[in-house]
PDB file of N, CA, C, O and CB in Angstrom:
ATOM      1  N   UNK A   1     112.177  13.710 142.726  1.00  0.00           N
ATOM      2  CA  UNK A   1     113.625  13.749 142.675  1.00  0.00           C
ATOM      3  C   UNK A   1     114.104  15.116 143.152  1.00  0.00           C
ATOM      4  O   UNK A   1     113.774  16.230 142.744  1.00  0.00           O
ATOM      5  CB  UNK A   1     114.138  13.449 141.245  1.00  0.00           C
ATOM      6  N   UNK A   2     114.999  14.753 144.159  1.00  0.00           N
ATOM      7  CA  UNK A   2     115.723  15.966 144.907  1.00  0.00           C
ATOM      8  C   UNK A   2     117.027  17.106 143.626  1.00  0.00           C
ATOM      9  O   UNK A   2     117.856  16.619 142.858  1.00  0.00           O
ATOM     10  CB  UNK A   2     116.831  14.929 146.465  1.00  0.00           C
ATOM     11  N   UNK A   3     116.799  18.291 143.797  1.00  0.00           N
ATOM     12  CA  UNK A   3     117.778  18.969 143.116  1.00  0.00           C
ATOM     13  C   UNK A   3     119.009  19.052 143.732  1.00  0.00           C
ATOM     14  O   UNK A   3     119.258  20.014 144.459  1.00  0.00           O
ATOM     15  CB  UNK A   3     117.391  20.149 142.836  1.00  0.00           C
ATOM     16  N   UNK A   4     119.844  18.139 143.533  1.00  0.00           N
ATOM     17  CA  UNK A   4     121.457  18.686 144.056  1.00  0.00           C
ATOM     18  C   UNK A   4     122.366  19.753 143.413  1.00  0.00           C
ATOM     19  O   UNK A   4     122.764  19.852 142.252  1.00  0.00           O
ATOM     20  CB  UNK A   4     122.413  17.538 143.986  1.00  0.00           C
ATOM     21  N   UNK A   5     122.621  20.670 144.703  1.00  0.00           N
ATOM     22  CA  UNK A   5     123.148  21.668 144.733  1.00  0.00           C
ATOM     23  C   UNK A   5     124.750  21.397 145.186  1.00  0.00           C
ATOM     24  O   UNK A   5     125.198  20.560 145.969  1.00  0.00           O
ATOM     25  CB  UNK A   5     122.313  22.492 145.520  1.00  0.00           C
ATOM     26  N   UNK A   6     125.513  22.541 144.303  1.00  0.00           N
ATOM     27  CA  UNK A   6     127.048  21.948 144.882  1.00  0.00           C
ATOM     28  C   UNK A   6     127.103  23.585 145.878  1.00  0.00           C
ATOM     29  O   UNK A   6     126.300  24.518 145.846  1.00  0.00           O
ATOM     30  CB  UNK A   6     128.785  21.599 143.189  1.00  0.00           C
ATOM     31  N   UNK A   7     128.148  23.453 146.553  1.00  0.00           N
ATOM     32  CA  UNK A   7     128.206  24.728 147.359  1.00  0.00           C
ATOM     33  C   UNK A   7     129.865  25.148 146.945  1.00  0.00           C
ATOM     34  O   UNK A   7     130.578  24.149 147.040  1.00  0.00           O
ATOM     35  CB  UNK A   7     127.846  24.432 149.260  1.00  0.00           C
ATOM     36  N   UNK A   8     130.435  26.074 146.623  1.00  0.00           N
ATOM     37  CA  UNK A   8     131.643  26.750 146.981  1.00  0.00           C
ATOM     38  C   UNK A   8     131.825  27.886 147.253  1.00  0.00           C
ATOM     39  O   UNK A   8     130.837  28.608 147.382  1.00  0.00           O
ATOM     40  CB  UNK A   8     132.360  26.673 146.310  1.00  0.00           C
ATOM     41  N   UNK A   9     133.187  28.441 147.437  1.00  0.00           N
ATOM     42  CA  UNK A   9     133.758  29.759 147.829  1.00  0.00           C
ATOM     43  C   UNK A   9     133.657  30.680 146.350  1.00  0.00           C
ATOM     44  O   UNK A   9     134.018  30.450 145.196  1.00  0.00           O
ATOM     45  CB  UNK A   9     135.484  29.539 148.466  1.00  0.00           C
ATOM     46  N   UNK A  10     133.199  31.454 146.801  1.00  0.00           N
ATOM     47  CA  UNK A  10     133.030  32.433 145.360  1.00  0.00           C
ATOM     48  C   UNK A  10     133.859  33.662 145.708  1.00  0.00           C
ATOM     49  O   UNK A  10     133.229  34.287 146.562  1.00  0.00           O
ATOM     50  CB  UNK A  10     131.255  32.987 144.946  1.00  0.00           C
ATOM     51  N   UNK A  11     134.968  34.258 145.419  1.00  0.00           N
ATOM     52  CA  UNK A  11     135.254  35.464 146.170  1.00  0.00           C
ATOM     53  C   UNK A  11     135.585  36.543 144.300  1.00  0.00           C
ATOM     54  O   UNK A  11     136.021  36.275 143.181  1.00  0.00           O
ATOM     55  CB  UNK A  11     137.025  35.111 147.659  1.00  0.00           C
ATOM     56  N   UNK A  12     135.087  37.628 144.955  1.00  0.00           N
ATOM     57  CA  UNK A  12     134.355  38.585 143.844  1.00  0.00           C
ATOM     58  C   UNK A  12     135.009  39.783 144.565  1.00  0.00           C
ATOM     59  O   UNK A  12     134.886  39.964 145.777  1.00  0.00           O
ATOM     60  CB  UNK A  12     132.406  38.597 143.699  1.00  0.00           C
ATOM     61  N   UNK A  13     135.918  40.826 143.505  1.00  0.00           N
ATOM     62  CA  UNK A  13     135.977  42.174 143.781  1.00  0.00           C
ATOM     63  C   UNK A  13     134.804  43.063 144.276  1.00  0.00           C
ATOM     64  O   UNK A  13     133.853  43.309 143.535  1.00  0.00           O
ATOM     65  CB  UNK A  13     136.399  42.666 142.718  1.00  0.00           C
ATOM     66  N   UNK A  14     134.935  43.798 146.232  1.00  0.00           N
ATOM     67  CA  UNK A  14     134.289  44.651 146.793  1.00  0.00           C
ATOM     68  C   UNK A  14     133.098  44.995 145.513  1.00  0.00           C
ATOM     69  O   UNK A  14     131.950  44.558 145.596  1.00  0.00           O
ATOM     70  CB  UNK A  14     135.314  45.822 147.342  1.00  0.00           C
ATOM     71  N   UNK A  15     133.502  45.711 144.518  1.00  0.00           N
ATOM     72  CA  UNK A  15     133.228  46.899 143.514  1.00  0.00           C
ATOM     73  C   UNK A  15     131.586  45.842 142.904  1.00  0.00           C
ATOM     74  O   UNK A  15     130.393  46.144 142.889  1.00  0.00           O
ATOM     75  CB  UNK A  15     135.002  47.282 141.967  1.00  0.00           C
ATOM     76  N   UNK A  16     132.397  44.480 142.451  1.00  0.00           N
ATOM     77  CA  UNK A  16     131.597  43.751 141.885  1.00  0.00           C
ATOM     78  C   UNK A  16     130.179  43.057 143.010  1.00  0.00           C
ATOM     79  O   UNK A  16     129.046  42.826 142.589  1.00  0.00           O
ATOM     80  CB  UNK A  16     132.616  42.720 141.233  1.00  0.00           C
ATOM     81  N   UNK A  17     130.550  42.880 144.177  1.00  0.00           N
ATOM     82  CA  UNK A  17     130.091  42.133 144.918  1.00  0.00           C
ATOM     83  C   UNK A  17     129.158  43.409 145.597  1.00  0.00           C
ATOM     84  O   UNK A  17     128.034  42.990 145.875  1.00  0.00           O
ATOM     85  CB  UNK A  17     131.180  41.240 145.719  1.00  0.00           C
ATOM     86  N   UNK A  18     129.380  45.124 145.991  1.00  0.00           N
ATOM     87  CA  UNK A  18     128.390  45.724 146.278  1.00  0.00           C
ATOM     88  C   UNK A  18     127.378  45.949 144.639  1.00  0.00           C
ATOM     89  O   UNK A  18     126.196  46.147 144.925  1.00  0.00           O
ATOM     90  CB  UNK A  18     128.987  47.058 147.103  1.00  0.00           C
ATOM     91  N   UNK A  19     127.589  45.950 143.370  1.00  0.00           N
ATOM     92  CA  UNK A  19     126.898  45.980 142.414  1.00  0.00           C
ATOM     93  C   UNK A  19     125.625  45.306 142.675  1.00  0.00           C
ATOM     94  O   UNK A  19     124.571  45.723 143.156  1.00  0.00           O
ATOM     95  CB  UNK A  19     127.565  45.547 141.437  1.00  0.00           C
ATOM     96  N   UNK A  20     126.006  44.103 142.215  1.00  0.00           N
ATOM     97  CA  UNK A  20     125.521  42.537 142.186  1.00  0.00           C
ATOM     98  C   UNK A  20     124.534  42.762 143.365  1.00  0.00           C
ATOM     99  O   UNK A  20     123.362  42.960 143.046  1.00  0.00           O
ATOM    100  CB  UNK A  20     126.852  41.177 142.495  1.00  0.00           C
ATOM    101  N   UNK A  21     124.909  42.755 144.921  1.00  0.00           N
ATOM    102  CA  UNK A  21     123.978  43.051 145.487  1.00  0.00           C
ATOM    103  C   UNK A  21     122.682  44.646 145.522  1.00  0.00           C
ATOM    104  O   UNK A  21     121.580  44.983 145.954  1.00  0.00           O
ATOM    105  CB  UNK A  21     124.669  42.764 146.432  1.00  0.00           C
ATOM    106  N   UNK A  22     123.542  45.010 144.939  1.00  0.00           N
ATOM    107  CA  UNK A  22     122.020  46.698 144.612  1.00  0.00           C
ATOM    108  C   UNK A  22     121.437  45.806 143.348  1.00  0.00           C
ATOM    109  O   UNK A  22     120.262  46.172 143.313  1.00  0.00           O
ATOM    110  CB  UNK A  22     122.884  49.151 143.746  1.00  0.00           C
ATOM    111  N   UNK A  23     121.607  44.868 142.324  1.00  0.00           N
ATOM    112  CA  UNK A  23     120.618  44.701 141.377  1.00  0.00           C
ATOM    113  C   UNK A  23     119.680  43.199 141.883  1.00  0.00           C
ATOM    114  O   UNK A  23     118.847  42.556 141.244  1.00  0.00           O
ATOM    115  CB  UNK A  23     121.442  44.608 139.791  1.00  0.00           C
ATOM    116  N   UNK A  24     120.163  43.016 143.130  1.00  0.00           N
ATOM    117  CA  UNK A  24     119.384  41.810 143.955  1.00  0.00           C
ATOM    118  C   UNK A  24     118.302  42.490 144.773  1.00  0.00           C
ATOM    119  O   UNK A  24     117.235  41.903 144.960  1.00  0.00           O
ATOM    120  CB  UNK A  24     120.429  40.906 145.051  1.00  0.00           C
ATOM    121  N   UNK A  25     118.505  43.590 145.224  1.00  0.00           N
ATOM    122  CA  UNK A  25     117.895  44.210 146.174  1.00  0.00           C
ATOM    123  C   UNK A  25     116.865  45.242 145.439  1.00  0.00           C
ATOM    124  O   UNK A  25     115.977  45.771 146.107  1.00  0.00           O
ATOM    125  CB  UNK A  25     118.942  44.836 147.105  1.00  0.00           C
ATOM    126  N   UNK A  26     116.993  45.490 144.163  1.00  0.00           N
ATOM    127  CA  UNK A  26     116.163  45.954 142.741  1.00  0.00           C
ATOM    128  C   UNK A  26     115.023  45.164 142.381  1.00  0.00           C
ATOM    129  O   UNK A  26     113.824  45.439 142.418  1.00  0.00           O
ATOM    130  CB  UNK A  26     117.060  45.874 141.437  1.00  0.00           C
ATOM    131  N   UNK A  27     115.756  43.918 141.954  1.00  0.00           N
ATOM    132  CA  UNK A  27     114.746  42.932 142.216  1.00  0.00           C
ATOM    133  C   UNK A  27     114.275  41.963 142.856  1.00  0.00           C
ATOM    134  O   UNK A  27     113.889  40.835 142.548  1.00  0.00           O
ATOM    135  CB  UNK A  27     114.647  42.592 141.719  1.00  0.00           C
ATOM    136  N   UNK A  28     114.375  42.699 144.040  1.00  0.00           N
ATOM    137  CA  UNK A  28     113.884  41.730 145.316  1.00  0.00           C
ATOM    138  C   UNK A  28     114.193  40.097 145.043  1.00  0.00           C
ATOM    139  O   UNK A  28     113.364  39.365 144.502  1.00  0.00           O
ATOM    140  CB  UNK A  28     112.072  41.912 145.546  1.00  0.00           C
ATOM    141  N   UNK A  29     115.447  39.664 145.479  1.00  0.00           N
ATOM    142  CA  UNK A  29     115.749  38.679 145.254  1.00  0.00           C
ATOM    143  C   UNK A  29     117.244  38.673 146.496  1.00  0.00           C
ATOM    144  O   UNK A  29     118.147  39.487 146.689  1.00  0.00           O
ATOM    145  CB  UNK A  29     115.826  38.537 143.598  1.00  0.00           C
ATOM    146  N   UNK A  30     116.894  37.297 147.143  1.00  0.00           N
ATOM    147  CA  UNK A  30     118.894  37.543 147.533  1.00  0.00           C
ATOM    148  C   UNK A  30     120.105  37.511 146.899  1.00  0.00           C
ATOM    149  O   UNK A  30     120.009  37.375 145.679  1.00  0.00           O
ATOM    150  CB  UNK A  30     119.459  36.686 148.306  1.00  0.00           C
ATOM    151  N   UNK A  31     121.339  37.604 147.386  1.00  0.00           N
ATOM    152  CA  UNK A  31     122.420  37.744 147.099  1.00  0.00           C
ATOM    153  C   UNK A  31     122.539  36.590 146.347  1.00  0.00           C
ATOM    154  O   UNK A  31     122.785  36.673 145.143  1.00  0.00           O
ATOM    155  CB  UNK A  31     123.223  37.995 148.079  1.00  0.00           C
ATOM    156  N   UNK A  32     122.348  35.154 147.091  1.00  0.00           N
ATOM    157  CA  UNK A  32     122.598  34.097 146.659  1.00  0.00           C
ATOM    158  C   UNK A  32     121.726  33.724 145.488  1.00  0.00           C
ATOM    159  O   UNK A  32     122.166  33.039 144.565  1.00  0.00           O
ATOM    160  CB  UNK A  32     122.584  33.307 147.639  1.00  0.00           C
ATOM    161  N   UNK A  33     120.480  34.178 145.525  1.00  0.00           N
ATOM    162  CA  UNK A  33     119.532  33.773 144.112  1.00  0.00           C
ATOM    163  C   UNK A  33     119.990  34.634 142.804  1.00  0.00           C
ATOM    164  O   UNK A  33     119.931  34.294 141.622  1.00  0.00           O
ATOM    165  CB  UNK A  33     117.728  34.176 144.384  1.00  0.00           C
ATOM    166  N   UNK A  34     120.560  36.097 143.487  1.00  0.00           N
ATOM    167  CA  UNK A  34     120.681  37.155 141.915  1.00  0.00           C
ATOM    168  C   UNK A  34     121.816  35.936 141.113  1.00  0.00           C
ATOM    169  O   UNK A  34     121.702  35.295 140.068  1.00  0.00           O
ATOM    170  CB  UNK A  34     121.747  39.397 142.242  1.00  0.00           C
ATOM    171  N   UNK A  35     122.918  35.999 142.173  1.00  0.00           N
ATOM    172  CA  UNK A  35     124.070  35.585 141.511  1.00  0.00           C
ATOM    173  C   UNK A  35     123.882  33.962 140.536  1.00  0.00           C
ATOM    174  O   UNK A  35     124.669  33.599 139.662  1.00  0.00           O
ATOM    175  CB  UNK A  35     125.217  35.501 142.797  1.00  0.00           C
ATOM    176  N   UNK A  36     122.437  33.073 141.064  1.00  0.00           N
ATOM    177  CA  UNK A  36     122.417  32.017 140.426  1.00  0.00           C
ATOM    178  C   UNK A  36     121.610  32.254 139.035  1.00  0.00           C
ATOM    179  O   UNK A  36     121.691  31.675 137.951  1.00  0.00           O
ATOM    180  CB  UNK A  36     121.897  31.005 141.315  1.00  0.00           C
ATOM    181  N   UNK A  37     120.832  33.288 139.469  1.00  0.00           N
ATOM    182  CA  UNK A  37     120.237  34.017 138.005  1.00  0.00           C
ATOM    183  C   UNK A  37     121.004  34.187 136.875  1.00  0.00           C
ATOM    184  O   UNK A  37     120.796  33.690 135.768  1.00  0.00           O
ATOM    185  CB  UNK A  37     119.819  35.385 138.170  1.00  0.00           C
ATOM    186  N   UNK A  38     122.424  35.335 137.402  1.00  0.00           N
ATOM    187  CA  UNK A  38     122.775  35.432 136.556  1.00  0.00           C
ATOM    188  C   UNK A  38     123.749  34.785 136.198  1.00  0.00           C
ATOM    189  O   UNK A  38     124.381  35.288 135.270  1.00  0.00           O
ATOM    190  CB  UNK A  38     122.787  36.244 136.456  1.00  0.00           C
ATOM    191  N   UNK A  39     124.195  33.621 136.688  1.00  0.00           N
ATOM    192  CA  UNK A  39     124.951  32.567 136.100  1.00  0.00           C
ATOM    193  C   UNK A  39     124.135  31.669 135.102  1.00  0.00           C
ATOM    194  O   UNK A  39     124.571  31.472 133.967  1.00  0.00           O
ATOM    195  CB  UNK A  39     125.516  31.736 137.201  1.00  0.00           C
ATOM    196  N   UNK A  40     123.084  31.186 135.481  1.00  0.00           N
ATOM    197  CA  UNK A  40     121.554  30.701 134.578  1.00  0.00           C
ATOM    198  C   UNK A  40     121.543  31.534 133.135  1.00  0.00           C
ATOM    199  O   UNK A  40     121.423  30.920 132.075  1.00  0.00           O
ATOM    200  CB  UNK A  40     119.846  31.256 135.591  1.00  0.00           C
ATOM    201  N   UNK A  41     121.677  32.982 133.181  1.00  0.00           N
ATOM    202  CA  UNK A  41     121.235  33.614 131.871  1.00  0.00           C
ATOM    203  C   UNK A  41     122.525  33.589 130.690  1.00  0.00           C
ATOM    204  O   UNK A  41     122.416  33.646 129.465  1.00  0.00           O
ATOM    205  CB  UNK A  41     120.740  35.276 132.234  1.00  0.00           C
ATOM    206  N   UNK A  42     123.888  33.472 131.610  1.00  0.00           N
ATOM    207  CA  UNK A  42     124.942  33.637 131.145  1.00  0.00           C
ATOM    208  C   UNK A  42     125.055  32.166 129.960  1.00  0.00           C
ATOM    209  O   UNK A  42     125.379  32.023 128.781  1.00  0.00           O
ATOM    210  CB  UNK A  42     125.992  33.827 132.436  1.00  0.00           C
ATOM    211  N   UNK A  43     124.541  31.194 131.173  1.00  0.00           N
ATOM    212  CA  UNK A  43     125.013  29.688 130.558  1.00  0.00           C
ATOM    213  C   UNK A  43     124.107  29.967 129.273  1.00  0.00           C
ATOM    214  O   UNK A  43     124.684  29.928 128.187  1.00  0.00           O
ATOM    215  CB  UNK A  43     124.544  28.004 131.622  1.00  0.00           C
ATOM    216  N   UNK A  44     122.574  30.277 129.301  1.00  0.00           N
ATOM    217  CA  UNK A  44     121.583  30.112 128.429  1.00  0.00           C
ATOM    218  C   UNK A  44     122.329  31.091 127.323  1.00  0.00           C
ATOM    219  O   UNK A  44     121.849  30.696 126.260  1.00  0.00           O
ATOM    220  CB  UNK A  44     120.013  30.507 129.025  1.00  0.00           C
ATOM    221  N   UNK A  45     123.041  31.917 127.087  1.00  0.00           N
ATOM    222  CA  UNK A  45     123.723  32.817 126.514  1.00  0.00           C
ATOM    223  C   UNK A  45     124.666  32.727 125.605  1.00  0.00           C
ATOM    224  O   UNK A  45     124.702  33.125 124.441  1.00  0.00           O
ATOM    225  CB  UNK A  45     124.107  33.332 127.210  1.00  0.00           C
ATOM    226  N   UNK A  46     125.738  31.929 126.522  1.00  0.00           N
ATOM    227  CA  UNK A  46     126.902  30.824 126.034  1.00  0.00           C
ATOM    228  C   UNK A  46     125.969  30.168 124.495  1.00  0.00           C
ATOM    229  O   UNK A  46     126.037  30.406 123.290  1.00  0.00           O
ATOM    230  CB  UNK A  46     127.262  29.242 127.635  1.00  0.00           C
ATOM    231  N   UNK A  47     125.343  29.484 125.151  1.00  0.00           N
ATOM    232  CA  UNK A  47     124.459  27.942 124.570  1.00  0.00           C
ATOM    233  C   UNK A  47     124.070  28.771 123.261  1.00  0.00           C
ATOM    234  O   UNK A  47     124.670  28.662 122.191  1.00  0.00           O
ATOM    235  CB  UNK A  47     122.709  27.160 125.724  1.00  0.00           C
ATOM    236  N   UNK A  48     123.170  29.470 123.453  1.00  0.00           N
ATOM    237  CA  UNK A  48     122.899  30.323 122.198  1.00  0.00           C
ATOM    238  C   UNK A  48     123.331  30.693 121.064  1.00  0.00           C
ATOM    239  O   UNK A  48     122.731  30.861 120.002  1.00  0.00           O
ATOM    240  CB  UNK A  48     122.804  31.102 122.371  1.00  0.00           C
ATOM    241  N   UNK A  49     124.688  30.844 121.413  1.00  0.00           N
ATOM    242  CA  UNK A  49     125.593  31.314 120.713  1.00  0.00           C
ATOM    243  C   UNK A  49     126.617  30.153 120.073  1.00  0.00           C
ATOM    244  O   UNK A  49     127.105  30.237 118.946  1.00  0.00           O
ATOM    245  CB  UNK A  49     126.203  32.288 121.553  1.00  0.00           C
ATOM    246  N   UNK A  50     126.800  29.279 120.817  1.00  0.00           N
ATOM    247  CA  UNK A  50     127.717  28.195 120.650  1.00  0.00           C
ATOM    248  C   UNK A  50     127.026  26.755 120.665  1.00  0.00           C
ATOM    249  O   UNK A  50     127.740  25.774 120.458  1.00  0.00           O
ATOM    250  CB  UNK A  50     128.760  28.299 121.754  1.00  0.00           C
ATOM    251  N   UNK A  51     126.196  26.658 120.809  1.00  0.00           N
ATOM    252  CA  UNK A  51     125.265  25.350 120.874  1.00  0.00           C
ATOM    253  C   UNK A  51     125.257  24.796 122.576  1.00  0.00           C
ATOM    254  O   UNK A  51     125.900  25.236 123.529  1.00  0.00           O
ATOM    255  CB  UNK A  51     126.018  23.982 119.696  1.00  0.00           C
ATOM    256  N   UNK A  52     124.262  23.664 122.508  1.00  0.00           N
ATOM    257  CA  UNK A  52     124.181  23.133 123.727  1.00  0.00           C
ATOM    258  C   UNK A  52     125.429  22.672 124.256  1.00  0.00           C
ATOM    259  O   UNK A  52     126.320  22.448 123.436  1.00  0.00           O
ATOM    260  CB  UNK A  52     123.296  22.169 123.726  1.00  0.00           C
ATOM    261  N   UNK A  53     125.668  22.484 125.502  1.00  0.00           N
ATOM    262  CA  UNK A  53     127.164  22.312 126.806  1.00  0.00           C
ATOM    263  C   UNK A  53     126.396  20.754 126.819  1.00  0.00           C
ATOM    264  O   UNK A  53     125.263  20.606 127.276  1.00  0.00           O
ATOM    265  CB  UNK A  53     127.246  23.651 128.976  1.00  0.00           C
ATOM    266  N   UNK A  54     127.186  19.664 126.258  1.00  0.00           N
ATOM    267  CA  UNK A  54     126.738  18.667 126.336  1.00  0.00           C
ATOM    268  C   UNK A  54     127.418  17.922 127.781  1.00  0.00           C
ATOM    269  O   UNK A  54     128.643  18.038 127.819  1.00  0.00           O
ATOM    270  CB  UNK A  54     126.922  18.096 125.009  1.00  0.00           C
ATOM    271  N   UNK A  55     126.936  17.340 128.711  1.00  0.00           N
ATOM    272  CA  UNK A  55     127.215  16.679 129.882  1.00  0.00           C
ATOM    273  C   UNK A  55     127.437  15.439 130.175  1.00  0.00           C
ATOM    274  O   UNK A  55     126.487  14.797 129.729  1.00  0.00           O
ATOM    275  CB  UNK A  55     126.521  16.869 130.506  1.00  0.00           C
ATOM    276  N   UNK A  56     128.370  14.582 130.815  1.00  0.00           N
ATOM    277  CA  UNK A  56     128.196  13.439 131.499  1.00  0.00           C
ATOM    278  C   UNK A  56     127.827  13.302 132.487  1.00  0.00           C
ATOM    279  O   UNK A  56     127.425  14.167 133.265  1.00  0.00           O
ATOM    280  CB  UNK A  56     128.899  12.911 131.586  1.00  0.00           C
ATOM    281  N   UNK A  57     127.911  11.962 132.664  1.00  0.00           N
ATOM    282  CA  UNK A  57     127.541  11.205 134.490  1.00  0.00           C
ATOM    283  C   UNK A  57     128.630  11.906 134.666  1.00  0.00           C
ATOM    284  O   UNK A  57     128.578  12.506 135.740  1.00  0.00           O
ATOM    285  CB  UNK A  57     127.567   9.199 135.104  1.00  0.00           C
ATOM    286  N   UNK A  58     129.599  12.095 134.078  1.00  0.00           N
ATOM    287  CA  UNK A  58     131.127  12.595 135.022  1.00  0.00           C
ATOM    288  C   UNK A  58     131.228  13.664 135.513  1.00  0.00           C
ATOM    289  O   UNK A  58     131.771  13.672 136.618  1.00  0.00           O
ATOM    290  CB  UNK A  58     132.385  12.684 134.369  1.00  0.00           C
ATOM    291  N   UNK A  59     130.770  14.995 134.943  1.00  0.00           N
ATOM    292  CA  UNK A  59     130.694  15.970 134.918  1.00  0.00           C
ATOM    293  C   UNK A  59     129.544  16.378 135.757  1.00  0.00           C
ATOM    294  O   UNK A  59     129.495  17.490 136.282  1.00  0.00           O
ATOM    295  CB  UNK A  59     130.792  16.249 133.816  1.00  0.00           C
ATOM    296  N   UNK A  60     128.625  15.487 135.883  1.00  0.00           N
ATOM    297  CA  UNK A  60     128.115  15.610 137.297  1.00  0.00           C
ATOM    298  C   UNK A  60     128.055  15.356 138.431  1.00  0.00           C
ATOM    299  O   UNK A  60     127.398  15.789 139.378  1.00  0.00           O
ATOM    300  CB  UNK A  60     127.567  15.530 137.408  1.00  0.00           C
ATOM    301  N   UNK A  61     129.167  14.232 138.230  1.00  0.00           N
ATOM    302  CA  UNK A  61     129.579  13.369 140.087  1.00  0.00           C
ATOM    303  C   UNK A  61     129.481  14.284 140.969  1.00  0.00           C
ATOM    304  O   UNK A  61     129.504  15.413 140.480  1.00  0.00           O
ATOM    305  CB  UNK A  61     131.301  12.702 140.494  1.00  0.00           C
ATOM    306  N   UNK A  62     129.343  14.221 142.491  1.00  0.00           N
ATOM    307  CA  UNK A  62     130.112  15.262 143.106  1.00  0.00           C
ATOM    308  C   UNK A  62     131.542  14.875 143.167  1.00  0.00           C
ATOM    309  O   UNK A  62     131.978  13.775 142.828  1.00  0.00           O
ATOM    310  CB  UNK A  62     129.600  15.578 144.463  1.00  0.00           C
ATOM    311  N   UNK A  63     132.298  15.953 143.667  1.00  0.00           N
ATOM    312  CA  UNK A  63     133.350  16.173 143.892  1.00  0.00           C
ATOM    313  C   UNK A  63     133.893  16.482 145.203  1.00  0.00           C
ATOM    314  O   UNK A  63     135.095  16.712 145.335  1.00  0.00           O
ATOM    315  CB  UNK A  63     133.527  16.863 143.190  1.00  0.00           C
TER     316      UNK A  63
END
């Protein structure tokens, strides 16, 4: 089974967006992988704190 990926426009303050890339380039990783990292640690973070983000079929359709 294939992983579907959604794609959008992400637009991020200069300040934030040269950061983000020096701690990608730290740990040898791209732009596009740091930023899914740290959306990944954030969610796992959330969850932690607040319990599991329970999901539907709906909430995963595409759009």
């Amino acid at each position: 089974m294939s992983v579907i990926r959604n794609q959008f426009t992400l637009r991020l303050l200069a300040v934030d967006h040269a950061k983000i890339k020096k701690i990608a380039d730290r740990e040898n990783r791209s732009l596009t992988n740091m930023i899914e990292t740290l959306v990944k640690n954030e969610i796992k973070r959330y969850e932690t704190e607040h319990g599991e983000i329970e999901l539907t079929d709906e909430d995963l359709s595409i759009r």
